[in-house]
C-alpha positions as CSV (number, residue, x, y, z in Angstrom):
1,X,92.4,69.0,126.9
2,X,90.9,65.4,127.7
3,X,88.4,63.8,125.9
4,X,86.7,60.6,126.2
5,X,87.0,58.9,123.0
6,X,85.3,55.5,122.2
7,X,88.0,52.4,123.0
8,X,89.2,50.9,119.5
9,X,88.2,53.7,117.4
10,X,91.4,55.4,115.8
11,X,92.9,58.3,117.0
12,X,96.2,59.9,116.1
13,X,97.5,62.9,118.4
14,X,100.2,65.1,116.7
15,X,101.6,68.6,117.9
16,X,105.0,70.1,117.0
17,X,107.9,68.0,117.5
18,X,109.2,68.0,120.8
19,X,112.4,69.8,120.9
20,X,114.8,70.7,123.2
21,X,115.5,74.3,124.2
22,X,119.0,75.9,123.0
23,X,119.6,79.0,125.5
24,X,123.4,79.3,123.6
25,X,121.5,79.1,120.2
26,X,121.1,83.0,119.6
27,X,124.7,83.5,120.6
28,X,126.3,80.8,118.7
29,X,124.0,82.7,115.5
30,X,125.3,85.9,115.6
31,X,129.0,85.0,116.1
32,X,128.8,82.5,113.3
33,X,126.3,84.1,111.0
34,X,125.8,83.4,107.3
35,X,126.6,85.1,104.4
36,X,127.4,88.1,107.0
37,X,130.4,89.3,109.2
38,X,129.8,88.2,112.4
39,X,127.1,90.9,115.0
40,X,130.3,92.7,116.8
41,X,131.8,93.6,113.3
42,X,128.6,94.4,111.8
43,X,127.7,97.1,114.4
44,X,131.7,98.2,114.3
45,X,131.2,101.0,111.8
46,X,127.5,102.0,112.1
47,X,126.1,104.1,114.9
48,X,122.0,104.6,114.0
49,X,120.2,100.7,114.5
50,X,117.0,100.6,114.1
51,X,115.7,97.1,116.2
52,X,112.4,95.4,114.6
53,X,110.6,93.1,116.3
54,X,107.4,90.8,116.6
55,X,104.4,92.3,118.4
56,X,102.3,90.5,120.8
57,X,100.5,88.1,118.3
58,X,103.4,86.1,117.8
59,X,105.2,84.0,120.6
60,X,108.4,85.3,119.7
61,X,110.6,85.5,122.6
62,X,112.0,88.8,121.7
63,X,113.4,90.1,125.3
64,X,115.7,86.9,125.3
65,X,117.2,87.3,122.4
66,X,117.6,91.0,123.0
67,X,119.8,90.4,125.7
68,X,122.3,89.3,123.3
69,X,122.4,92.5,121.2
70,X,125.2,95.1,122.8
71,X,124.3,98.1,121.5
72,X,125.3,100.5,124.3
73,X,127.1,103.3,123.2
74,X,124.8,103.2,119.5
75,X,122.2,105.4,118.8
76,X,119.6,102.7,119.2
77,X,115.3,102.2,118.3
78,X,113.3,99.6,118.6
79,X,110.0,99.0,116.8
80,X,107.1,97.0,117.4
81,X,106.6,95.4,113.7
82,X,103.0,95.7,114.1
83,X,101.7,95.4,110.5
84,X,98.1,95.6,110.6
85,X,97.5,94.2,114.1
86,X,96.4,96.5,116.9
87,X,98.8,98.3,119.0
88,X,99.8,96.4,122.0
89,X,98.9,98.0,125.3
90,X,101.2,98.8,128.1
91,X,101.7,95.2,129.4
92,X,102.1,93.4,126.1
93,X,104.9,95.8,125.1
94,X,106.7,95.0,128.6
95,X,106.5,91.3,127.8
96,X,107.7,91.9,124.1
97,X,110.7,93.9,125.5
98,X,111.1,92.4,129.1
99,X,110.3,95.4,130.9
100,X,110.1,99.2,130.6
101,X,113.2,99.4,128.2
102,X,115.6,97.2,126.5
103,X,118.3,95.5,127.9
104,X,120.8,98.5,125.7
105,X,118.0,101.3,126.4
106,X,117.2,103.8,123.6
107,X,113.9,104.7,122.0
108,X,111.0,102.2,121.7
109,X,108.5,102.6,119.4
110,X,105.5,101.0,117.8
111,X,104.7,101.1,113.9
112,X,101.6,102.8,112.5
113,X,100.4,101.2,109.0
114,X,97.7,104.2,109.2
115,X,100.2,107.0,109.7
116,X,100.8,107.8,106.0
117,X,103.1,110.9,107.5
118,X,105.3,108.2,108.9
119,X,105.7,106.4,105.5
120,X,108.0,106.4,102.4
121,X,107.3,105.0,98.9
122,X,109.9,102.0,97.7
123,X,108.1,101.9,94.7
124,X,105.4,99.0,92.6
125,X,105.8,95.5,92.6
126,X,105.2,93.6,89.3
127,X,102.1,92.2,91.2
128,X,100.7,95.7,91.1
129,X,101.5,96.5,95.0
130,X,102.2,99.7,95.8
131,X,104.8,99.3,98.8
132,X,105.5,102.2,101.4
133,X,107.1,101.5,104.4
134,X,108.4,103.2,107.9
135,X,110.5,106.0,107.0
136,X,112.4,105.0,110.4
137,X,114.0,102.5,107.7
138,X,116.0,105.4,105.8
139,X,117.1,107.0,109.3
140,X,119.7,104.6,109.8
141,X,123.0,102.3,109.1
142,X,121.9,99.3,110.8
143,X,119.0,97.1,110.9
144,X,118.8,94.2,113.0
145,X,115.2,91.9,112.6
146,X,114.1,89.5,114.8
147,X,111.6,86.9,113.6
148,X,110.2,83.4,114.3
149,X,110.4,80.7,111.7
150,X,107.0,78.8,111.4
151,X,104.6,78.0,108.6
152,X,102.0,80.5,107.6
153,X,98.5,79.4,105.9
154,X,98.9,81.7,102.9
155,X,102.7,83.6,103.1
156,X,104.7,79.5,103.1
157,X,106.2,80.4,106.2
158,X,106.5,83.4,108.7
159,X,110.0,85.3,109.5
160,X,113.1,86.6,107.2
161,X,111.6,89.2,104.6
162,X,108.3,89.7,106.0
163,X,109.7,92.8,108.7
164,X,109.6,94.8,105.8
165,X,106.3,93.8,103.6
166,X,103.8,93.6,105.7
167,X,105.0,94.2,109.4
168,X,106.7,98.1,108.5
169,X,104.5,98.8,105.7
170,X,101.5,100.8,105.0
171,X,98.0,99.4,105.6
172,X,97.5,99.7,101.6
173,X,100.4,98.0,101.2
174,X,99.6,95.1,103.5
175,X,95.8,95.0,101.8
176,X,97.4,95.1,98.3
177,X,99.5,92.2,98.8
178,X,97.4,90.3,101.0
179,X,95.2,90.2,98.3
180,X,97.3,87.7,96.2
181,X,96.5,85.5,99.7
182,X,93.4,84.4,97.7
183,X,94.8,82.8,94.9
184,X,95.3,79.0,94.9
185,X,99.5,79.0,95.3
186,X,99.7,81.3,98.1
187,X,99.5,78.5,100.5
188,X,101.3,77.1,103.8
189,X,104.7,75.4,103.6
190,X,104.8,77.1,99.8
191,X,107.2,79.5,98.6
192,X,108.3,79.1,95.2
193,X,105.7,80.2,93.3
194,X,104.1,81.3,96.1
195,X,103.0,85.1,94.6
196,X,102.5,86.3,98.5
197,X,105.7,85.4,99.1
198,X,107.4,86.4,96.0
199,X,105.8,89.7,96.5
200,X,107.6,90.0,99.8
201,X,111.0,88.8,97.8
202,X,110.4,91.7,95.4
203,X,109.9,94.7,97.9
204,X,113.1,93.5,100.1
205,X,115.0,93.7,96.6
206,X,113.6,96.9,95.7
207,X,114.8,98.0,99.4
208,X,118.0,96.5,98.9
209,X,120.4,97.5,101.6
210,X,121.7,93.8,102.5
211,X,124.7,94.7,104.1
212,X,123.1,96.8,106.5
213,X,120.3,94.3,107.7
214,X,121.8,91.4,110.5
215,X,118.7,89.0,110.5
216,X,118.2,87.5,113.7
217,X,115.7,84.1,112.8
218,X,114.9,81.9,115.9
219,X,113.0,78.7,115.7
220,X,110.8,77.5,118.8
221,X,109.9,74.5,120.1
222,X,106.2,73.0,121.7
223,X,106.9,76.1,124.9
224,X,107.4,78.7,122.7
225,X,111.6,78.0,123.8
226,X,114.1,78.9,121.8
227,X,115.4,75.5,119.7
228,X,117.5,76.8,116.6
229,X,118.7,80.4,116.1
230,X,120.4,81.3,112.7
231,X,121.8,85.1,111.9
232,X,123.2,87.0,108.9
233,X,122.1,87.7,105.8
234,X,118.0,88.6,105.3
235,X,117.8,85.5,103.3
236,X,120.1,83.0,104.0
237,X,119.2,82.8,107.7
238,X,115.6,82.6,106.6
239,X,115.9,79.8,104.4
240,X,117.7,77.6,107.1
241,X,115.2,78.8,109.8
242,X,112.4,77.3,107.5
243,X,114.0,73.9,107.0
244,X,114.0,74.0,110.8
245,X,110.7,74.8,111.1
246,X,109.7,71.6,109.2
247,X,111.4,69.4,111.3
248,X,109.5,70.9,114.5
249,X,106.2,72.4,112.7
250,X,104.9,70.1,110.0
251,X,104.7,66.5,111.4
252,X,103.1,63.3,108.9
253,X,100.1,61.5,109.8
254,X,99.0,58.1,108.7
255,X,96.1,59.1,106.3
256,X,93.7,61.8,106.3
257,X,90.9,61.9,109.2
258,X,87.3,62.0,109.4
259,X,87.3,64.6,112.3
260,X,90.1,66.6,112.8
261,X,89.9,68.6,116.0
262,X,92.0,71.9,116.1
263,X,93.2,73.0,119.1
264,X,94.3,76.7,118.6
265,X,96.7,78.1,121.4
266,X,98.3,81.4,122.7
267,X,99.0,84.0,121.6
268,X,97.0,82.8,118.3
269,X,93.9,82.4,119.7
270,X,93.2,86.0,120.4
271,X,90.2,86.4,118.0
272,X,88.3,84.6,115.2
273,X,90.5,86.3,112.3
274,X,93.3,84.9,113.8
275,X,92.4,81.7,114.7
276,X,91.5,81.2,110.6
277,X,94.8,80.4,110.5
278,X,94.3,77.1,112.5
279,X,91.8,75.5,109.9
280,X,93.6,76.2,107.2
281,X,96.4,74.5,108.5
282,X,94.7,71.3,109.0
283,X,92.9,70.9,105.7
284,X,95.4,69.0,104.0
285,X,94.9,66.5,106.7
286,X,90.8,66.3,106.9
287,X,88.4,64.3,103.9
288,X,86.6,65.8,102.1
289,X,83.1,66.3,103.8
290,X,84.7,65.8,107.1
291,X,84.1,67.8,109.7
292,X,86.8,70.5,111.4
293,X,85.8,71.2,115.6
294,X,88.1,74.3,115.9
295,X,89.0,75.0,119.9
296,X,90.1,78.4,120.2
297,X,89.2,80.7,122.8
298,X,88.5,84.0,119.8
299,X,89.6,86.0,123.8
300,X,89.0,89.3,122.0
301,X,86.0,88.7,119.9
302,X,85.7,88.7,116.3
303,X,89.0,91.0,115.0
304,X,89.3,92.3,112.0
305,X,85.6,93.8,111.4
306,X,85.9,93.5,107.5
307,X,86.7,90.1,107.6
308,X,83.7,89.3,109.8
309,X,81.3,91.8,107.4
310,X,82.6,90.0,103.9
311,X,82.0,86.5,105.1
312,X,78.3,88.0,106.6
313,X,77.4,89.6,103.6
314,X,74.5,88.0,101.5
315,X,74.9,88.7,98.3
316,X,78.5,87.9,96.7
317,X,80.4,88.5,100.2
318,X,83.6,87.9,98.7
319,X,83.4,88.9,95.5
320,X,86.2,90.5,93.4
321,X,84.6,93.7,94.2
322,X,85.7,93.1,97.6
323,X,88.9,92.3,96.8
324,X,91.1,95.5,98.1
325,X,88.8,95.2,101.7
326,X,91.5,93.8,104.3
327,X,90.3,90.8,105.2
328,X,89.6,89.6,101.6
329,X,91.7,86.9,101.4
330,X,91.1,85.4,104.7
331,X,87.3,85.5,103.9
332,X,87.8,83.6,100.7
333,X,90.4,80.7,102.3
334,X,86.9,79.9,104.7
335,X,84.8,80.2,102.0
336,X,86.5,77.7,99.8
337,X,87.1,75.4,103.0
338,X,83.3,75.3,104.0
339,X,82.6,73.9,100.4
340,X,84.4,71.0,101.3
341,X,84.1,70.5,105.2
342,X,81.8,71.1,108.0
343,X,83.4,73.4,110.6
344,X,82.5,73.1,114.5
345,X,83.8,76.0,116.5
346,X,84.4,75.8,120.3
347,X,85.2,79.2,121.3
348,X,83.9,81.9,123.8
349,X,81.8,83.8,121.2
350,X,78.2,84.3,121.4
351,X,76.9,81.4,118.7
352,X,75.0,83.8,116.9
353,X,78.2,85.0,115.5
354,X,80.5,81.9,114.3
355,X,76.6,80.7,113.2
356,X,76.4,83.8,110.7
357,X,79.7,82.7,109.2
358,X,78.6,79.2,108.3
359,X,80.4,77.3,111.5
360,X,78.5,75.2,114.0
361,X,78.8,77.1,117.4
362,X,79.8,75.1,120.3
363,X,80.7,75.8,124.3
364,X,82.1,71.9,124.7
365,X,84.6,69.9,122.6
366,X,83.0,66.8,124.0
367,X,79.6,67.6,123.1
368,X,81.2,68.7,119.5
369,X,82.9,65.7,118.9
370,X,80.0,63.7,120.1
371,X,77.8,65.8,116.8
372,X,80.4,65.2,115.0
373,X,80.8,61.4,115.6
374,X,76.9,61.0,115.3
375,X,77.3,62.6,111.6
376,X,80.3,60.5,110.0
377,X,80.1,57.5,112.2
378,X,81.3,55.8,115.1
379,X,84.0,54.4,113.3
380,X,85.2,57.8,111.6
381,X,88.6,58.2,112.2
382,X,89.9,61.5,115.0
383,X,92.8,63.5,114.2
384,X,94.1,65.6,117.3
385,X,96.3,68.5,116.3
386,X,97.7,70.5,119.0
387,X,99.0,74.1,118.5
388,X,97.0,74.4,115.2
389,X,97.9,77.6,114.6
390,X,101.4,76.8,113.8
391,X,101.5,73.3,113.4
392,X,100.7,71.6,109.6
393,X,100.0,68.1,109.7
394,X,100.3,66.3,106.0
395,X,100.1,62.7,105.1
396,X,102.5,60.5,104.5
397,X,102.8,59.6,101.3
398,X,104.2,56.2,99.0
């Protein structure tokens, strides 16, 4: 993206940290995993595995590290963790899983949040949440999950415990406990005390089952490369991807900006629900009554249609009342950010629809930052944040 800013006026530019890419880094993991017996061992005595990983809205580079599982001779499945997202089509599942199969063959497979006949109950959370999940679960001896470590606006970070509550889980499920996204603590880079996450916590407990489950956790760098792989136990290799993830993910700025200019990327800039995620990310690092110029393509419209409906709803759109409609909590995390910042959004939308949601519809990020500049000043400071969607700019503080 180039842009012609003003000589003298102060800019910053951040983006993840630049980091090199570690093609050993999966295999190192799962011969020297933590708090687990290394991947050959663990697979030793167990013949049924049941494979779960990332679907195509996260950059998760699944068929690489797939290569690294040998699993001929098991009784193996693989499953799309979908969640709530749509199910990927033909050529997004190829990508996922680097072709027509995997590299060890065996069933493939994409979860259904909606199926309730493919579901089994765990039991409630103290939270209230109801939690089924894929009965594929109870069907076998092994379990091996592969996730991305990166920070997520409301959940503290993405990865670990979240392949059972919400990506195998039923859609009431996921609506239940994205529900606690609303409330003030469930926030990025947060996880004590975080009641999103330590709904998660509580569901993987209530599953139990550690010593069948060989977490696979890969942190990426700027290209979506593999930089840091950590394997073994659900938590423990969670918890070292995340401190990972903050050395890549969550770089310090000088001070907060006047204009903070958002530049969403692949695969998160699919559609306007997702691309939420990239101004919450930045809001710690925008004044207040500054203005936000998202840039994110929204390729695939609008999304989630309750999200859309809650936010264009003229009465109390996100009211309480609302609060079991997916979507809720996403809703009320723009809400809450509008009262405090003007939002520009450069997508490929018609205007009239970011327009009904309270943003400032735009087809250039010149001509945006141009409004913007004209309404806080030529001398209002520009923060650039590339990859917004994972990246979590704070500033510095003492």
């Amino acid at each position: 993206m180039n842009l012609d800013i003003e000589e003298g006026r102060r800019v910053e530019v951040v983006s993840p940290k630049a980091a090199p890419p570690d093609p050993g880094a999966v295999g190192r993991s799962i011969t020297n995993p933590v708090d687990l017996k290394d991947f050959e061992s663990f697979i030793s005595d167990k013949h049924r595995i049941l494979v779960v990983v990332n679907d195509h809205t996260r950059s998760t580079p699944t068929a690489e590290v797939l290569k690294s599982l040998h699993l001929r001779g098991k009784e193996a499945t693989t499953i799309v963790a979908s969640g709530s997202h749509r199910r990927p089509n033909s050529e997004e599942l190829h990508e996922i899983i680097g072709g027509e199969t995997t590299p060890y063959g065996g069933r493939i497979t994409v979860h259904n949040c909606r199926d309730t006949n493919s579901l089994r109950p765990l039991g409630r959370t103290s939270r209230g949440t109801e939690v089924y999940v894929n009965s594929l679960l109870f069907d076998v001896d092994g379990i091996i999950p592969i996730g991305s470590v990166e920070p997520h606006y409301f959940a503290g970070f993405t990865g670990g415990r979240k392949f059972l509550l919400p990506a195998l889980a039923g859609f009431d499920s996921i609506a239940a406990n994205h529900c606690l996204a609303a409330e003030e603590s469930a926030r990025v880079l947060a996880l004590d005390g975080n009641p999103v996450n330590e709904d998660f916590m509580e569901a993987l407990g209530m599953f139990g089952r550690f010593d069948e489950i060989f977490s696979i956790q890969v942190v990426l760098n700027q290209k979506s490369q593999i930089s840091y792989a950590c394997s073994g136990g659900i938590v423990k290799s969670f918890e070292e991807g995340v401190e990972h993830a903050k050395n890549i993910y969550v770089p310090q700025v000088q001070r907060k900006a006047d204009i903070v200019i958002s530049v969403n990327e692949p695969p998160l800039d699919i559609d306007l629900y997702q691309s939420q995620k990239a101004l919450d990310n930045v809001k710690l690092a925008v004044n207040e009554g500054g203005i936000i110029i998202l840039v994110s393509s929204c390729r695939e419209g609008i999304g989630d249609e309750h999200f859309y409906k809650l936010l264009t709803t003229k009465s109390d759109g996100v009211g309480m009342e609302n609060a079991r409609k997916f979507g809720y909590h996403k809703a009320v995390k723009l809400t809450n950010l509008l009262k405090k910042v003007n939002v520009f959004a450069v997508t490929n939308l018609p205007p009239s629809i970011p327009r009904a949601i309270g943003l400032t519809p735009y087809q250039d990020v010149q001509e945006a930052l141009a409004d913007a500049t004209q309404v806080n000043g030529k001398d209002s400071d520009v923060l650039v944040v590339q990859g917004s969607g994972i990246t979590v700019p704070v500033p510095r503080t003492g």
